[in-house]
Biotite code that builds the C-alpha atoms (Angstrom):
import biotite.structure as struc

atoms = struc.array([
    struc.Atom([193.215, -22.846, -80.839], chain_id="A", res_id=1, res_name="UNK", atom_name="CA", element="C"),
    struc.Atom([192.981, -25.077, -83.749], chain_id="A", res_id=2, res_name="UNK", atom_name="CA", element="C"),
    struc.Atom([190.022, -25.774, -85.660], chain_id="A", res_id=3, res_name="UNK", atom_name="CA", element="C"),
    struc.Atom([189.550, -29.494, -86.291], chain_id="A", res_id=4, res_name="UNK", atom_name="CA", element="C"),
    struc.Atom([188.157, -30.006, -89.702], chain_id="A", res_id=5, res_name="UNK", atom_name="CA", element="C"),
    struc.Atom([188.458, -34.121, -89.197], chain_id="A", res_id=6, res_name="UNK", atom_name="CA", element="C"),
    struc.Atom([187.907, -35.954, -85.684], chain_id="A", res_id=7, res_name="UNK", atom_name="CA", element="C"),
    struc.Atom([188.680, -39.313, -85.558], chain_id="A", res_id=8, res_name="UNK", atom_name="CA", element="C"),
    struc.Atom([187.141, -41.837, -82.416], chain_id="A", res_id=9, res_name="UNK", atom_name="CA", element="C"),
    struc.Atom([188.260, -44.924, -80.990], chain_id="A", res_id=10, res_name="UNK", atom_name="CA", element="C"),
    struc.Atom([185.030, -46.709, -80.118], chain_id="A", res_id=11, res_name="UNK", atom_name="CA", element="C"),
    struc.Atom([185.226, -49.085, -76.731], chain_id="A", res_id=12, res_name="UNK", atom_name="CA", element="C"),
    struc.Atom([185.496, -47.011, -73.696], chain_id="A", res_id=13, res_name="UNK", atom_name="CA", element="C"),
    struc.Atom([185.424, -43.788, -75.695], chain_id="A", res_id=14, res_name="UNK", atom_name="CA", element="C"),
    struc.Atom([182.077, -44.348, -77.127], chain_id="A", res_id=15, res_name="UNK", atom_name="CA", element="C"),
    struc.Atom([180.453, -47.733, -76.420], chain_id="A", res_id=16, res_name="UNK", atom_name="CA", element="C"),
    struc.Atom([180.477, -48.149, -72.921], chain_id="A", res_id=17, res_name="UNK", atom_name="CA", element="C"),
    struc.Atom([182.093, -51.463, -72.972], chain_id="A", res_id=18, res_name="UNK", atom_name="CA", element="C"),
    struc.Atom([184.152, -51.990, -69.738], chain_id="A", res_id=19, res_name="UNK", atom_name="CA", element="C"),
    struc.Atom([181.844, -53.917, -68.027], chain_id="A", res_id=20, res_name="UNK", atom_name="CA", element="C"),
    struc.Atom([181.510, -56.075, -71.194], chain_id="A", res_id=21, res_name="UNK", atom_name="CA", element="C"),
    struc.Atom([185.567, -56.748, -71.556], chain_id="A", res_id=22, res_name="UNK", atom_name="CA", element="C"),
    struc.Atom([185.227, -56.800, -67.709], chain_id="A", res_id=23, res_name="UNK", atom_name="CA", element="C"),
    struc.Atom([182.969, -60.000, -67.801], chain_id="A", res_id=24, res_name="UNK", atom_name="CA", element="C"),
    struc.Atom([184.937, -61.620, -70.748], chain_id="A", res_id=25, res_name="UNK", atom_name="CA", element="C"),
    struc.Atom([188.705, -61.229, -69.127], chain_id="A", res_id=26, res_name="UNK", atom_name="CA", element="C"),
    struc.Atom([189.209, -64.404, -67.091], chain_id="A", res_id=27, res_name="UNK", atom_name="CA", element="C"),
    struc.Atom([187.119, -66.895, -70.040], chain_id="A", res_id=28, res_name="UNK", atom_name="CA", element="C"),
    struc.Atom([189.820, -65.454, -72.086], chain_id="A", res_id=29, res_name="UNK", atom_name="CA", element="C"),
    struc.Atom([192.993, -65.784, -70.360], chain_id="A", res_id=30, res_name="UNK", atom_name="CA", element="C"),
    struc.Atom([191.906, -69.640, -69.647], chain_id="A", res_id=31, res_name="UNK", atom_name="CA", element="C"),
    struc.Atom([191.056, -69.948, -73.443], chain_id="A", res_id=32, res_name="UNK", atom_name="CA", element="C"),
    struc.Atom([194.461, -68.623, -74.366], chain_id="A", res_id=33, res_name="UNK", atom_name="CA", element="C"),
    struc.Atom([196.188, -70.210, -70.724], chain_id="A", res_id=34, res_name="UNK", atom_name="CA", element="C"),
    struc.Atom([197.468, -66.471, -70.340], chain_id="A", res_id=35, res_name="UNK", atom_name="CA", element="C"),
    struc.Atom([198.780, -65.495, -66.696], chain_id="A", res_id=36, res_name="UNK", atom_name="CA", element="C"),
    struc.Atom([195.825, -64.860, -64.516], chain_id="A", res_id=37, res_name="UNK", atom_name="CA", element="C"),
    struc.Atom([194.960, -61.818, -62.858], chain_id="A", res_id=38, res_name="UNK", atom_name="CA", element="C"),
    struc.Atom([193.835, -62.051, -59.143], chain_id="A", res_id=39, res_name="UNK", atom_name="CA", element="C"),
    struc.Atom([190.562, -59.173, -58.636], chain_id="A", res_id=40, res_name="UNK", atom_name="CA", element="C"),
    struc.Atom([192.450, -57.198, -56.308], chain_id="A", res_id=41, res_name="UNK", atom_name="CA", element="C"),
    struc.Atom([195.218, -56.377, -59.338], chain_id="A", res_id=42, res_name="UNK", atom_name="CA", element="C"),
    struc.Atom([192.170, -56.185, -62.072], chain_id="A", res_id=43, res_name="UNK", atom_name="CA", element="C"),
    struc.Atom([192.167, -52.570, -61.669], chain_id="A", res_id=44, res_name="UNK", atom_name="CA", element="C"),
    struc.Atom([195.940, -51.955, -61.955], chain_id="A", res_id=45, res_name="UNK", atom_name="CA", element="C"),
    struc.Atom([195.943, -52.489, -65.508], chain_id="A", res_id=46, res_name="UNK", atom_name="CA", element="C"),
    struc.Atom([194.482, -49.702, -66.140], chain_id="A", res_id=47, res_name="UNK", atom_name="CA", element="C"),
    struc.Atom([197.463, -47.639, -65.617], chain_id="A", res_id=48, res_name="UNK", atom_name="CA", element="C"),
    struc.Atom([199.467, -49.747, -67.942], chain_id="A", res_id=49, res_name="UNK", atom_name="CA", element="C"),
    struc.Atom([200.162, -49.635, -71.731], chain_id="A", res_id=50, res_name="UNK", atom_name="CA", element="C"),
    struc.Atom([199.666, -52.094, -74.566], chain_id="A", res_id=51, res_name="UNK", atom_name="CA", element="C"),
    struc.Atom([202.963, -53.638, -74.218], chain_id="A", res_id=52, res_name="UNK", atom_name="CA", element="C"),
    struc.Atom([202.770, -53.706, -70.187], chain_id="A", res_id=53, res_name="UNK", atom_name="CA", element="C"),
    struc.Atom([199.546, -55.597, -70.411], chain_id="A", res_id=54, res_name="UNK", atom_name="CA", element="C"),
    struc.Atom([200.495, -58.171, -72.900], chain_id="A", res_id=55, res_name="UNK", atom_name="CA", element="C"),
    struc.Atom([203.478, -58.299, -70.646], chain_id="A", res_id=56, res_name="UNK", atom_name="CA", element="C"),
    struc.Atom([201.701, -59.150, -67.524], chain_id="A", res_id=57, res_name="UNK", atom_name="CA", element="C"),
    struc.Atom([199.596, -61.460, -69.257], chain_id="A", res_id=58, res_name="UNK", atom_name="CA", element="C"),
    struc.Atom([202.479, -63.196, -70.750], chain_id="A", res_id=59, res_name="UNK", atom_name="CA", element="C"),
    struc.Atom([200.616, -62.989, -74.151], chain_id="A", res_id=60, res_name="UNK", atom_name="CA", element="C"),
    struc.Atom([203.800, -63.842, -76.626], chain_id="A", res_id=61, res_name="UNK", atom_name="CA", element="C"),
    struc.Atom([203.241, -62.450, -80.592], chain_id="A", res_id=62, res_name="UNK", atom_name="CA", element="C"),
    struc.Atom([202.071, -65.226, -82.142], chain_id="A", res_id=63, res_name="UNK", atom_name="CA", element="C"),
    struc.Atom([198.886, -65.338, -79.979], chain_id="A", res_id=64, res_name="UNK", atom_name="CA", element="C"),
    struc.Atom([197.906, -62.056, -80.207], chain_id="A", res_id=65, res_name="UNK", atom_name="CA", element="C"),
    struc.Atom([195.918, -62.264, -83.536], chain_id="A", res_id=66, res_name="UNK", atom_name="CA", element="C"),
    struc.Atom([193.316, -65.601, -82.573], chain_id="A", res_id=67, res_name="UNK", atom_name="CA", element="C"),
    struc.Atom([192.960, -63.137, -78.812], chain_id="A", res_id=68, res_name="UNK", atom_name="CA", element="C"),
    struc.Atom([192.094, -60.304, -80.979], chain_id="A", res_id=69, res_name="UNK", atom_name="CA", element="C"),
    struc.Atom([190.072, -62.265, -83.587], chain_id="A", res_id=70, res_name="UNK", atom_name="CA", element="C"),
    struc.Atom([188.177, -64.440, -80.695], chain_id="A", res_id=71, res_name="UNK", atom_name="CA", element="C"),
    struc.Atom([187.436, -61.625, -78.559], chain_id="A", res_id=72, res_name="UNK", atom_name="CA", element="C"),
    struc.Atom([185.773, -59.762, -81.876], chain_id="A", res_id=73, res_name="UNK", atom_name="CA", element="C"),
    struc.Atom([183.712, -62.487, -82.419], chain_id="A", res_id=74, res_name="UNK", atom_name="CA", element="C"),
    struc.Atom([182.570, -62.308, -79.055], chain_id="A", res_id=75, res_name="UNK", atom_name="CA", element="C"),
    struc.Atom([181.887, -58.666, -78.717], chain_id="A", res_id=76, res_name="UNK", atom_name="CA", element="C"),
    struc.Atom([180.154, -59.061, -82.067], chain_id="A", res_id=77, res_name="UNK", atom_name="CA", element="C"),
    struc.Atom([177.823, -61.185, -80.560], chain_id="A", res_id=78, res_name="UNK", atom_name="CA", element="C"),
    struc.Atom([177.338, -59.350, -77.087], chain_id="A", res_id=79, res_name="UNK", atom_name="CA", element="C"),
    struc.Atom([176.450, -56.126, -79.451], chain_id="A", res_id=80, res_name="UNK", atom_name="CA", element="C"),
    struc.Atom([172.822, -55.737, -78.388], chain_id="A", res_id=81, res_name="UNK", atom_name="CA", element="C"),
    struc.Atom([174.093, -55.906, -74.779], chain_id="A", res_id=82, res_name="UNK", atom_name="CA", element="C"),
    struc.Atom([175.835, -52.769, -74.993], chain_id="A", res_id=83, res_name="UNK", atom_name="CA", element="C"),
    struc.Atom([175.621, -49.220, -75.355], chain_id="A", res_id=84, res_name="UNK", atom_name="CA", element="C"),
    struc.Atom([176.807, -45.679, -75.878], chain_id="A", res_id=85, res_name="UNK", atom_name="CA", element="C"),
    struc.Atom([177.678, -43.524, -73.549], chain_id="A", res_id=86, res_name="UNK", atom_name="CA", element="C"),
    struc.Atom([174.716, -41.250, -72.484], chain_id="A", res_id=87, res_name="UNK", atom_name="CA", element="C"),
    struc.Atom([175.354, -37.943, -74.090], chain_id="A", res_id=88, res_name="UNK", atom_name="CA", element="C"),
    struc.Atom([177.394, -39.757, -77.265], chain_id="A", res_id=89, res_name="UNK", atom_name="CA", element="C"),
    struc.Atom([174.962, -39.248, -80.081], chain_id="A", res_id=90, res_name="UNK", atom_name="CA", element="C"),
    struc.Atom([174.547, -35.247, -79.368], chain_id="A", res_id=91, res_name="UNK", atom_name="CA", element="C"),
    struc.Atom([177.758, -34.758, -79.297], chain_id="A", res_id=92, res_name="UNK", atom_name="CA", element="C"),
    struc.Atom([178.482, -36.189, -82.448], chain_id="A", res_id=93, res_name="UNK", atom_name="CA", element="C"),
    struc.Atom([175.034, -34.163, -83.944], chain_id="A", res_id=94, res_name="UNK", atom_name="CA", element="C"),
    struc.Atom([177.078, -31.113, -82.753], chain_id="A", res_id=95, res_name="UNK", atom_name="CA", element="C"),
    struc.Atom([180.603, -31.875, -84.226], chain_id="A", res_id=96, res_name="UNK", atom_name="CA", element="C"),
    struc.Atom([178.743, -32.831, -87.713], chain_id="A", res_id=97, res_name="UNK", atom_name="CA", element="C"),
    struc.Atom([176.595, -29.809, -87.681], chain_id="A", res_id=98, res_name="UNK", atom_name="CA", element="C"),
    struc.Atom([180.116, -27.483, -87.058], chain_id="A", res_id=99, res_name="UNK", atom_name="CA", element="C"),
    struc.Atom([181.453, -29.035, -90.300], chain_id="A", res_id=100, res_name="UNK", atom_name="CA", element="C"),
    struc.Atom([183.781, -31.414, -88.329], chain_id="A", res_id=101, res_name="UNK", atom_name="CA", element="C"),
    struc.Atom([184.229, -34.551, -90.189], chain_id="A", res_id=102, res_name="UNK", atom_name="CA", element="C"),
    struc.Atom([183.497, -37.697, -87.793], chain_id="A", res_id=103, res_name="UNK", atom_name="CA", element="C"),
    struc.Atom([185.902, -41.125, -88.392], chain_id="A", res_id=104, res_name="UNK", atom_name="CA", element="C"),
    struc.Atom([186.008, -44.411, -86.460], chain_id="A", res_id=105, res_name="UNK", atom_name="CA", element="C"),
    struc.Atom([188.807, -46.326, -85.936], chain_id="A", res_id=106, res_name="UNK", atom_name="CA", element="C"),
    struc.Atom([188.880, -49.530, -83.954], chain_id="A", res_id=107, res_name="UNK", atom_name="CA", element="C"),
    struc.Atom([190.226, -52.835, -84.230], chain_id="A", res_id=108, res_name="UNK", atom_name="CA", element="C"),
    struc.Atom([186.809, -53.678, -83.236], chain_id="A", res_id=109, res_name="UNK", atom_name="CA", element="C"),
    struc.Atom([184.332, -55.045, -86.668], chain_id="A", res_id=110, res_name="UNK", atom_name="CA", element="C"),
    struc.Atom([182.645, -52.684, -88.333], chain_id="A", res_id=111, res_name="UNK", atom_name="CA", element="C"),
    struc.Atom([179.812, -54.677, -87.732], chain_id="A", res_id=112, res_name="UNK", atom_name="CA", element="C"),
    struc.Atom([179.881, -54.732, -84.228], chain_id="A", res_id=113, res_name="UNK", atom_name="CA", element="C"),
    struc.Atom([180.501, -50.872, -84.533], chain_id="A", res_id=114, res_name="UNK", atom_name="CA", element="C"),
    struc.Atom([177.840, -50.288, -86.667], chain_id="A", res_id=115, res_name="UNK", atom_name="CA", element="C"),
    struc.Atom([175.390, -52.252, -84.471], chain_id="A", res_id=116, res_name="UNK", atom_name="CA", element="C"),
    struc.Atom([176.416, -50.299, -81.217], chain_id="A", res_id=117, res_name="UNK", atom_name="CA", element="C"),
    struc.Atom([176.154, -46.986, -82.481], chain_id="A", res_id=118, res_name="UNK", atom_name="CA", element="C"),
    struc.Atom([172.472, -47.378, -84.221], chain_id="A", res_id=119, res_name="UNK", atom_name="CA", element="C"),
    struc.Atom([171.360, -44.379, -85.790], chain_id="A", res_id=120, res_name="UNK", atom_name="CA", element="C"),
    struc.Atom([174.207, -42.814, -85.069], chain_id="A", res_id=121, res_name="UNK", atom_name="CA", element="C"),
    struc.Atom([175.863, -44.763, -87.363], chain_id="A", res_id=122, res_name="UNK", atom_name="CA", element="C"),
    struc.Atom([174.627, -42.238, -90.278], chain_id="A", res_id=123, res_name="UNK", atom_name="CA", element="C"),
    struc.Atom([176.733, -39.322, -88.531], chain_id="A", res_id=124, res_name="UNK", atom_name="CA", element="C"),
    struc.Atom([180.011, -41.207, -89.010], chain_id="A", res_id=125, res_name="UNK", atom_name="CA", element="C"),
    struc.Atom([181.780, -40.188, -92.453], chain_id="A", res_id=126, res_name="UNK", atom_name="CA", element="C"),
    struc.Atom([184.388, -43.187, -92.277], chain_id="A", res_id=127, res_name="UNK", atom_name="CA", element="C"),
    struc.Atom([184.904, -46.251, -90.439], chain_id="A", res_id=128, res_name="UNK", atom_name="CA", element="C"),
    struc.Atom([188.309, -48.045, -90.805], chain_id="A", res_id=129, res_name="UNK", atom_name="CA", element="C"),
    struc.Atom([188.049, -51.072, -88.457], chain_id="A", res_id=130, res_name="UNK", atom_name="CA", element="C"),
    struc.Atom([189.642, -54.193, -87.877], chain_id="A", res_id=131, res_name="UNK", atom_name="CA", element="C"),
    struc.Atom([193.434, -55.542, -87.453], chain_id="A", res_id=132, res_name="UNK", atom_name="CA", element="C"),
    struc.Atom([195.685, -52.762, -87.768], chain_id="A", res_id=133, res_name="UNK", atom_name="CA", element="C"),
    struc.Atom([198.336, -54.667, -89.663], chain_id="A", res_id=134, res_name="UNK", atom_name="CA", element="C"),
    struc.Atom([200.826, -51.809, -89.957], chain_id="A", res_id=135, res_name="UNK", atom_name="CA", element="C"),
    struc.Atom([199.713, -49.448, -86.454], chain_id="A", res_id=136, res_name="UNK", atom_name="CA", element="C"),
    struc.Atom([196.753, -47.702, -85.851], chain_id="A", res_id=137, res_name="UNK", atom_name="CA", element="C"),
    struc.Atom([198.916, -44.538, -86.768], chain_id="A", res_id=138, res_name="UNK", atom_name="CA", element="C"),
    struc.Atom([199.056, -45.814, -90.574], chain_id="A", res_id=139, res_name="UNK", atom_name="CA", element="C"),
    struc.Atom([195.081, -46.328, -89.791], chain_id="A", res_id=140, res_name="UNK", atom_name="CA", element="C"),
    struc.Atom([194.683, -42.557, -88.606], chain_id="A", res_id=141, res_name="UNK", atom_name="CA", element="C"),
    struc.Atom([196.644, -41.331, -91.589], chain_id="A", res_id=142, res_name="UNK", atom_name="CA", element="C"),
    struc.Atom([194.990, -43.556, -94.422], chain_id="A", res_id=143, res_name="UNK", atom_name="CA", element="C"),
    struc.Atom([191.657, -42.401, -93.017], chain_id="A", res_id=144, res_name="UNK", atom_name="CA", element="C"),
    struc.Atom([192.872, -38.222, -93.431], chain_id="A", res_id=145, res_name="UNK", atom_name="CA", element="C"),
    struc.Atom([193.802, -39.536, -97.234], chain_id="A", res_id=146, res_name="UNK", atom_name="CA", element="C"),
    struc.Atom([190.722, -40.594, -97.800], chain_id="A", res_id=147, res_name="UNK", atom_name="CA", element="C"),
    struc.Atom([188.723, -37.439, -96.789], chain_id="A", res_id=148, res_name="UNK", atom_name="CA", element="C"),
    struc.Atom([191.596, -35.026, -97.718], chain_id="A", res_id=149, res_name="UNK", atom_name="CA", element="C"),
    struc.Atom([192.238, -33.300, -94.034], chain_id="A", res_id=150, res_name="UNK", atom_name="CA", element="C"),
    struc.Atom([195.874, -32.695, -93.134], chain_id="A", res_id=151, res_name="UNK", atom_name="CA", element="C"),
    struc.Atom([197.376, -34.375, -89.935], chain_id="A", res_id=152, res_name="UNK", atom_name="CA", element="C"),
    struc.Atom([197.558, -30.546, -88.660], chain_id="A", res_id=153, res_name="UNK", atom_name="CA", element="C"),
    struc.Atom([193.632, -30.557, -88.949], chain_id="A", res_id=154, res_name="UNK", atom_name="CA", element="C"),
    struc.Atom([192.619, -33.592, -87.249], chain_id="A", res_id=155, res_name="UNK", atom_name="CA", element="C"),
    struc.Atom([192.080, -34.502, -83.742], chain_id="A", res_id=156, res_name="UNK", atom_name="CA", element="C"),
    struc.Atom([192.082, -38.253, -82.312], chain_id="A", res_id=157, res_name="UNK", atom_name="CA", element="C"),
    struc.Atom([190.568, -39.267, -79.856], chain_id="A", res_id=158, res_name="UNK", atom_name="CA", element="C"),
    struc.Atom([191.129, -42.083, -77.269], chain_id="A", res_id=159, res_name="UNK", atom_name="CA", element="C"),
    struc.Atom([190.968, -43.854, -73.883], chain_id="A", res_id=160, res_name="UNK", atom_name="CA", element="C"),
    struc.Atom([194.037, -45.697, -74.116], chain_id="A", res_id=161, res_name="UNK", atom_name="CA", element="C"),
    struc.Atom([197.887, -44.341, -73.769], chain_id="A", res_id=162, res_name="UNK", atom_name="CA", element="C"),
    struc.Atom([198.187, -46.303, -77.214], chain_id="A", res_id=163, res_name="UNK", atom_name="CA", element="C"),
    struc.Atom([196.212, -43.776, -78.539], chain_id="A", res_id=164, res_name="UNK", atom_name="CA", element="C"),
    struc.Atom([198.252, -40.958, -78.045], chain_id="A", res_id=165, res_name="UNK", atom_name="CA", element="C"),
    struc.Atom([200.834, -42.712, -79.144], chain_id="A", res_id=166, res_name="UNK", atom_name="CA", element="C"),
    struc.Atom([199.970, -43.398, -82.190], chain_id="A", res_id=167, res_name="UNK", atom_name="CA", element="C"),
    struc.Atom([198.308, -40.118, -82.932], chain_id="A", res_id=168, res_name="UNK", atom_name="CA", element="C"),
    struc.Atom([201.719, -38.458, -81.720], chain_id="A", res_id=169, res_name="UNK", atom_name="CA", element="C"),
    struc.Atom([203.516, -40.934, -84.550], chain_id="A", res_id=170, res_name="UNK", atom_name="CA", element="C"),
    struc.Atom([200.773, -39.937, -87.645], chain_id="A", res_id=171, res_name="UNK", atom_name="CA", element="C"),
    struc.Atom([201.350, -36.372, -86.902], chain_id="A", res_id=172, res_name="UNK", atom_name="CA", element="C"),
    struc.Atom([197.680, -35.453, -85.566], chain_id="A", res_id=173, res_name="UNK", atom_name="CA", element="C"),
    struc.Atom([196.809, -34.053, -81.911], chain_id="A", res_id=174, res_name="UNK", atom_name="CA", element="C"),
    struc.Atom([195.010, -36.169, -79.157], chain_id="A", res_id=175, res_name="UNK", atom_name="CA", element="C"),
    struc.Atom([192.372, -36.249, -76.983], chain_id="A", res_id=176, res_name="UNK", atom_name="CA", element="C"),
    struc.Atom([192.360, -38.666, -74.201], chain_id="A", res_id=177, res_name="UNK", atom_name="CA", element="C"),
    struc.Atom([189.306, -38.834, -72.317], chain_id="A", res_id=178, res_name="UNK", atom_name="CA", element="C"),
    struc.Atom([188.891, -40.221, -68.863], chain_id="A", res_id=179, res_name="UNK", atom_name="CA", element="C"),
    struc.Atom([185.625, -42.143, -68.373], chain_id="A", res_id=180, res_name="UNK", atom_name="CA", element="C"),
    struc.Atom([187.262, -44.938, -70.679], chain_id="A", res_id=181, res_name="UNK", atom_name="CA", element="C"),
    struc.Atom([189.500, -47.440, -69.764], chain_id="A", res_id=182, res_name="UNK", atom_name="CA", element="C"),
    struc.Atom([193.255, -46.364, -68.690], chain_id="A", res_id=183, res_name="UNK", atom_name="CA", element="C"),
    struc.Atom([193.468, -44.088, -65.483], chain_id="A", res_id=184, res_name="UNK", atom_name="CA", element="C"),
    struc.Atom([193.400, -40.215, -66.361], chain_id="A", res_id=185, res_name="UNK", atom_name="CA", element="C"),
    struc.Atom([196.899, -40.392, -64.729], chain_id="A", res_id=186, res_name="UNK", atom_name="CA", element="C"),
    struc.Atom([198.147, -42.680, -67.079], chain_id="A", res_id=187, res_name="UNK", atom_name="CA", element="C"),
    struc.Atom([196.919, -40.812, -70.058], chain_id="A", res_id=188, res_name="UNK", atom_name="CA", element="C"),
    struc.Atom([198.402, -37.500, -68.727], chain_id="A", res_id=189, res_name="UNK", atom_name="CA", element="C"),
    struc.Atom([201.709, -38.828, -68.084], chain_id="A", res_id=190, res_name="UNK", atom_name="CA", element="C"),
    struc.Atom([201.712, -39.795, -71.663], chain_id="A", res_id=191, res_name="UNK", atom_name="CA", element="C"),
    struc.Atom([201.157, -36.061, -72.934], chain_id="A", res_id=192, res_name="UNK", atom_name="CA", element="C"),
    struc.Atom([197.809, -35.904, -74.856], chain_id="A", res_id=193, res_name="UNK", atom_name="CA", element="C"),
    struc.Atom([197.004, -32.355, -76.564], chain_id="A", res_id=194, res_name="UNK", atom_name="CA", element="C"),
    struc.Atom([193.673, -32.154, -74.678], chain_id="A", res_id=195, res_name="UNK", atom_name="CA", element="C"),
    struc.Atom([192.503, -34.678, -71.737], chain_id="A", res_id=196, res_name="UNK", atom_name="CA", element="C"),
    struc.Atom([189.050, -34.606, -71.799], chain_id="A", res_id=197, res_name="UNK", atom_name="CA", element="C"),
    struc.Atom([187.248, -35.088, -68.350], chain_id="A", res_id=198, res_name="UNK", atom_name="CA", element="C"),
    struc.Atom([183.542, -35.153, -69.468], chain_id="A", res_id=199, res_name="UNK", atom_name="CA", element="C"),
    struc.Atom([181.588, -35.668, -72.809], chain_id="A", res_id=200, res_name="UNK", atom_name="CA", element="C"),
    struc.Atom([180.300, -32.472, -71.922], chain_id="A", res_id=201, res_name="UNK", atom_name="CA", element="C"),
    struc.Atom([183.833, -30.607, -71.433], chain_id="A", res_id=202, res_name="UNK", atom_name="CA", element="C"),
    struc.Atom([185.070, -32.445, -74.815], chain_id="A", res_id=203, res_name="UNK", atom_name="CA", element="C"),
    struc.Atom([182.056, -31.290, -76.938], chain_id="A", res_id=204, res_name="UNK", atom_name="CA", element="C"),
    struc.Atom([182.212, -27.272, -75.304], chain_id="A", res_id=205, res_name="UNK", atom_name="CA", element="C"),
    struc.Atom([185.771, -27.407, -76.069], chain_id="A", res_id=206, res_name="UNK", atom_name="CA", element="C"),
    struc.Atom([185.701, -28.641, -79.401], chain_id="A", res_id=207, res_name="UNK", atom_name="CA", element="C"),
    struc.Atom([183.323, -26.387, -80.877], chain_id="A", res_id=208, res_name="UNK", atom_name="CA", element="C"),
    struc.Atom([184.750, -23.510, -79.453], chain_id="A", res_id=209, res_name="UNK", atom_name="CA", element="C"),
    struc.Atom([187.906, -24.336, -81.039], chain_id="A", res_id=210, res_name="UNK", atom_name="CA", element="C"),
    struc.Atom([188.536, -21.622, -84.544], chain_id="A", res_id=211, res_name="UNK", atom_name="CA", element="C"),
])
């Protein structure tokens, strides 16, 4: 198996555990933006939906989508304290740093809000590139293995969304989609990621073991 010299992290639902945050914050924002509402009982079918689908169902049209993305930031910024990582998060990066794995952050999250989240784990992270990803997250993913000089054949990202794989897929890199975030582990099979990762525990055994 390959040995990952670069792993790069989405943060919300594969870090933070934020669900219950966005959760809370769905229907202020779809009367905010007077998007299509959702009734509960289909809440939980989005989860086995992409991007696209979603924006779809929401009837969320271009030109909205950067005041949603920049008013829901704001918000999350300042519901930071409010939420947390995932239990076994910071050993797991520890592990991947000690192994000589380099650890990256992408999000279209702030780096702010990222950096207040992960606490003193922040110091494990070698690179954050967050924000509005103006040209795809892929050109994110592949501006961040510039930086720290990894090939695309050398770097692993990882996700809870099928947009994730997707754009890992497009820069070249193998995926890991893991299933305690937000889409359905069905949904992020169907899309084909190298690894699907079922526990924090399972990703972390399997990564290290990797040569």
């Amino acid at each position: 198996m390959t040995r990952y010299r670069l792993a790069i992290f989405d943060f919300d639902g594969t870090l933070a555990d934020s669900l219950p945050w966005f959760r809370a914050s769905f229907d202020d924002m779809v009367t905010r933006f007077n998007l299509t509402p959702v009734p509960a009982e289909e809440m939980e079918g989005l989860r086995g939906m992409s991007a696209r689908e979603i924006m779809a169902r929401l009837n969320v049209s271009m030109w909205q989508l950067p005041a949603i993305v920049s008013d829901m930031r704001k918000r999350k910024l300042a519901a930071a304290s409010k939420i947390s990582l995932f239990k076994d998060i910071p050993a797991m990066l520890t592990d991947l740093q000690e192994r000589g794995i380099k650890i990256a952050i992408v999000s279209s999250d702030s780096e702010a809000s990222v950096r207040q989240v992960l606490g003193p784990a922040t110091s494990l992270i070698t690179r954050f590139d967050c924000g509005a990803a103006l040209f795809g997250k892929h050109w994110k993913f592949r501006r961040v293995g510039r930086h720290l000089g990894v090939k695309p054949s050398e770097t692993i990202c990882i996700g809870d969304e099928i947009r994730d794989i997707e754009a890992a897929k497009a820069a070249g890199m193998d995926s890991g989609a893991v299933a305690w975030g937000y889409a359905f582990p069905s949904a992020l099979q169907a899309a084909g990621p190298t690894h699907l990762f079922t526990s924090i525990e399972e990703m972390t055994e399997r990564l290290s073991k990797m040569k």
